[in-house]
C-alpha positions in Angstrom: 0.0 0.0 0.0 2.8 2.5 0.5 3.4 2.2 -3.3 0.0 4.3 -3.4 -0.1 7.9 -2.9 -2.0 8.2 0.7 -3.4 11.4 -0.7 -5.0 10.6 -3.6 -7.1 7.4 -1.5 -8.2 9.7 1.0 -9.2 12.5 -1.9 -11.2 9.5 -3.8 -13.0 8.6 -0.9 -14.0 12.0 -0.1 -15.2 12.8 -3.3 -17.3 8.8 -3.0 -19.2 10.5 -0.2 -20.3 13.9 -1.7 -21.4 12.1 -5.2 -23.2 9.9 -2.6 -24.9 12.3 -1.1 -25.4 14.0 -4.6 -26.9 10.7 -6.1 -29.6 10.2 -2.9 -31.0 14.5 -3.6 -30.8 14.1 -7.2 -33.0 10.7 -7.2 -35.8 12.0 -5.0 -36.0 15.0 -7.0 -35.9 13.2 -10.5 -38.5 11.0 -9.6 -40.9 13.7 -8.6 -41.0 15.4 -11.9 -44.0 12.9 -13.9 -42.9 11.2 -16.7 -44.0 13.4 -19.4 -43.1 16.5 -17.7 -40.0 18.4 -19.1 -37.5 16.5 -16.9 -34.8 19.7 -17.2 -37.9 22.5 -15.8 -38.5 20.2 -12.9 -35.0 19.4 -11.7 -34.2 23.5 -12.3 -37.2 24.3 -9.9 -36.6 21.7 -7.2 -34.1 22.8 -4.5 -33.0 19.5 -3.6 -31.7 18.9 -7.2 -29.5 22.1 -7.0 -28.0 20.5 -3.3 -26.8 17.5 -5.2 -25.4 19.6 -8.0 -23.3 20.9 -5.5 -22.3 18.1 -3.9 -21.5 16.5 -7.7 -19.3 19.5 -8.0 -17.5 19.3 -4.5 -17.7 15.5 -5.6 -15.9 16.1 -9.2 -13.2 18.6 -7.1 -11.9 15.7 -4.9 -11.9 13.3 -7.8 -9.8 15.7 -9.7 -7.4 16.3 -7.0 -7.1 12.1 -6.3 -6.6 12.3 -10.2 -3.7 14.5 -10.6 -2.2 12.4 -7.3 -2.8 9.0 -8.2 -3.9 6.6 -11.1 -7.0 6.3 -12.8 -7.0 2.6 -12.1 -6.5 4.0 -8.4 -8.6 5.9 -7.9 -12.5 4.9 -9.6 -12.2 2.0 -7.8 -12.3 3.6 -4.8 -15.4 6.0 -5.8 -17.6 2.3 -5.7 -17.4 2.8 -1.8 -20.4 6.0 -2.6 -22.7 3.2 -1.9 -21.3 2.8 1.5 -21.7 6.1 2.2 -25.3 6.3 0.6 -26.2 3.3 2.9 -27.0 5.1 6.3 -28.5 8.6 4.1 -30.7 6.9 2.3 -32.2 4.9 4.8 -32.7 7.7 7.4 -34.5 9.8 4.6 -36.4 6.7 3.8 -37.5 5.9 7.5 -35.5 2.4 6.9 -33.1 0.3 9.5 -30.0 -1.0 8.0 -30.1 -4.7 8.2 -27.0 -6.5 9.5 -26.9 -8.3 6.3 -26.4 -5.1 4.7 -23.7 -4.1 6.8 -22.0 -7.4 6.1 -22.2 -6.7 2.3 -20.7 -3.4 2.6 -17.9 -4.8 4.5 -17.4 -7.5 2.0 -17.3 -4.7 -0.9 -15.0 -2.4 1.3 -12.5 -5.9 1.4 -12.8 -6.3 -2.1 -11.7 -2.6 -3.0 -9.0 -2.7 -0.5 -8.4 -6.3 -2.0 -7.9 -4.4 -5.6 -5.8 -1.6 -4.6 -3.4 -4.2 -2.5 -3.3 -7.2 -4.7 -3.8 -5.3 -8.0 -1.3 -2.4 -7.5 -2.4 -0.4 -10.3 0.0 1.9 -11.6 0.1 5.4 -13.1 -0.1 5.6 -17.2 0.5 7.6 -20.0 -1.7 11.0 -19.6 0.0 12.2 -23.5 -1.3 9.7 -25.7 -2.0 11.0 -29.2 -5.1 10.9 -30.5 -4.4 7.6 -32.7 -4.3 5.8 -30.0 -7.6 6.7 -28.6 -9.7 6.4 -31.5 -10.5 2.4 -31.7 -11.1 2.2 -28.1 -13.0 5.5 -28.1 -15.1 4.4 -30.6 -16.1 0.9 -28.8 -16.8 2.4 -25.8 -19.1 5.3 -27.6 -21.1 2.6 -29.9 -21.9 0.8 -26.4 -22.9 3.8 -25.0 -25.3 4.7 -27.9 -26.2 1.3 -27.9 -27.4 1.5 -24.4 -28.8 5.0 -24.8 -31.1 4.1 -27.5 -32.8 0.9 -26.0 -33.0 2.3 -22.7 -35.9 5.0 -24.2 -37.0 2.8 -26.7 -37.7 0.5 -23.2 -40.8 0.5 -21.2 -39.8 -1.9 -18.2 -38.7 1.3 -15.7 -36.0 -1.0 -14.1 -34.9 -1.7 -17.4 -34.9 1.5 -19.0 -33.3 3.0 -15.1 -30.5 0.1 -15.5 -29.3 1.1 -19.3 -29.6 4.6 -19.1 -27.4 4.8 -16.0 -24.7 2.8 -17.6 -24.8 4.9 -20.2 -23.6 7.7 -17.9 -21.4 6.3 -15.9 -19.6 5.1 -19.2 -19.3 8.6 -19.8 -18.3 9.7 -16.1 -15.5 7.0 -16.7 -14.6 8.7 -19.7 -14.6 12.0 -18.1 -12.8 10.7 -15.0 -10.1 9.2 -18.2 -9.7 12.5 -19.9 -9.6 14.4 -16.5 -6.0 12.7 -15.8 -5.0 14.3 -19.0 -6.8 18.0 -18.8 -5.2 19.1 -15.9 -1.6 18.4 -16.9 -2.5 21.2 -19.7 -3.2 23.9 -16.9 1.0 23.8 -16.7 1.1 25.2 -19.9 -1.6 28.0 -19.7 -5.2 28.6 -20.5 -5.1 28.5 -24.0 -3.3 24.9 -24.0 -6.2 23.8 -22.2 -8.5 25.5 -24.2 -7.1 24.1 -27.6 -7.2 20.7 -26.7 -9.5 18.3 -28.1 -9.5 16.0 -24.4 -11.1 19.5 -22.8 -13.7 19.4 -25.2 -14.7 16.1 -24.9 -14.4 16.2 -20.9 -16.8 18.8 -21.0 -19.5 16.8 -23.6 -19.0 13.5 -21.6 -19.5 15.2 -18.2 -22.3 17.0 -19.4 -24.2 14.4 -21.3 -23.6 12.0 -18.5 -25.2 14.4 -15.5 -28.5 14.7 -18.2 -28.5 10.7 -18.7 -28.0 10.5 -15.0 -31.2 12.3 -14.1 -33.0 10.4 -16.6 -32.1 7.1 -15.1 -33.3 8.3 -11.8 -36.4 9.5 -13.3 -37.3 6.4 -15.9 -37.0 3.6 -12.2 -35.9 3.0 -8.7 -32.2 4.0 -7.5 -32.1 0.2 -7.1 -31.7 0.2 -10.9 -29.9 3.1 -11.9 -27.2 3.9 -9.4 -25.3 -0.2 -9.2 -25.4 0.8 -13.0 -23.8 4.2 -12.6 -21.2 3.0 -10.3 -19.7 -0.4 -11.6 -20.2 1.7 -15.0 -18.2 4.3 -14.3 -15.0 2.1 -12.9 -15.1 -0.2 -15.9 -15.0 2.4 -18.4 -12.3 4.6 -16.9 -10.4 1.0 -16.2 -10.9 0.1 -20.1 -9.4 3.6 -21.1 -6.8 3.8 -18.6 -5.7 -0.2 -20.0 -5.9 0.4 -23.5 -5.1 4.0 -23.8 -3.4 5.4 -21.1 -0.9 2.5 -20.8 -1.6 2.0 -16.9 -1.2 -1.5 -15.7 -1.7 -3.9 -12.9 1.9 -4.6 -11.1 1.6 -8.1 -10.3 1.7 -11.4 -11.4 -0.3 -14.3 -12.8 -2.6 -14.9 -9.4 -2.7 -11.7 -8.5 -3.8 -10.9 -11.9 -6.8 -13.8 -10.8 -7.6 -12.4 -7.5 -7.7 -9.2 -8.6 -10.4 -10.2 -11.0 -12.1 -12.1 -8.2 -12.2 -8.7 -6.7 -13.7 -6.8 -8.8 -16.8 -9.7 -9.4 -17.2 -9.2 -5.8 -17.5 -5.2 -6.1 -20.2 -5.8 -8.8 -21.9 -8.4 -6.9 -21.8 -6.1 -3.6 -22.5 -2.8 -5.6 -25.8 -4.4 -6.6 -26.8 -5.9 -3.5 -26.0 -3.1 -1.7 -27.9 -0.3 -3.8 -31.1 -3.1 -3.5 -31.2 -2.3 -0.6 -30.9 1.3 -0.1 -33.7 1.7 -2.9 -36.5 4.3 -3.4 -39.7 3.7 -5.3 
């Protein structure tokens, strides 16, 4: 563990408890706005909306500082733990007492990150890569995202719909948390390097897009659908792009390689379990 930056942990885990609390506010005020009300007019007149903006944004300032202090296959891991956080908010707002057996779970999914970071020992990538080397995999992970875009409103199951559309965004927050790792690097070099680059754009459209799919999800079904989606989304992508683009890679060998992969089946498995439980109607 001393091979990973102390500060950029204790940065990802503050930024997993304001996008926690964001995600609980912006659920209960999604869901209020009927379904064939403008979503956007309802969200902009509802106070507790605006109080998870700024917890996304407090949120998105701690991931940015664990960011530029760590890896990306460091630190979205880490973010999954939001659910742990959301546990004890979510059920005092809903007037619900946290079961044993959902304390046990969340222990199990805190093991299995700690598992990750231990066993796994990501390290830091390649921030530079040219654009060559991020069109093939950007183009996968877009197709998927439009894939799950379009049958998530073409849907009428609400868990289904809830389920697609918040991969769909946290795909694109794992983009965004991808290109993040690059964008501030360009704030050495002066506003108009940041300005010119193509990553600042994109960061901007990903983060954007994703915070509008986002509050569709939590409109279209329960938070038991949308937010597992939204976090084991959001890891997976930035995990995919840090791999295949960035260069990062896990430092060890051929078992820990297996139970780093058991580790992460048991975040999924927890991240589900646990938002089950924590779930609105």
């Amino acid at each position: 563990m001393s091979n990973h930056p102390v500060g950029a942990i204790v940065c990802a885990l503050v930024a997993a408890l304001l996008f926690a609390v964001a995600a609980v506010a912006q659920q209960r005020a999604a869901a209020a706005v009927p379904e064939g009300a403008s979503l956007v007019g309802g969200l902009m007149r509802n106070p507790r909306w605006w109080a998870g903006i700024v917890g996304d944004i407090g949120g998105y300032a701690m991931q940015v500082a664990a960011l530029a202090l760590g890896a990306v296959l460091l630190v979205q891991p880490i973010l999954v733990s939001a659910l742990v956080f959301a546990l004890p908010l979510a059920a005092r707002l809903n007037g619900r007492r946290i079961t044993p057996r959902t304390w046990a779970t969340a222990v199990v999914l805190v093991a299995a990150l700690a598992c990750f970071l231990i066993v796994g020992d990501p390290s830091e990538g390649n921030t530079t890569a040219p654009l060559r080397d991020w069109l093939l995999p950007l183009t996968i992970l877009l197709a998927l995202i439009i894939a799950a875009v379009a049958i998530g409103i073409a849907g009428t199951d609400p868990g289904r719909r809830a389920l697609l559309l918040g991969a769909a965004s946290g795909s694109l927050y794992g983009l965004a948390a991808a290109l993040t790792a690059y964008v501030t690097g360009l704030f050495d070099h002066g506003i108009a390097h940041v300005l010119g680059s193509w990553q600042t754009w994109a960061l901007v459209a990903a983060g954007v897009t994703g915070v509008y799919l986002q509050q569709r999800a939590f409109q279209a079904g329960p938070l038991a659908a949308s937010l597992p989606a939204v976090t084991i989304a959001e890891p997976l992508a930035a995990a995919f792009i840090g791999l295949t683009v960035l260069g990062e890679r896990f430092r060890t060998n051929t078992f820990g390689l297996t139970i780093t992969a058991v580790a992460v089946i048991l975040m999924c498995a927890t991240t589900i379990t646990l938002s089950r439980s924590q779930a609105t109607t």
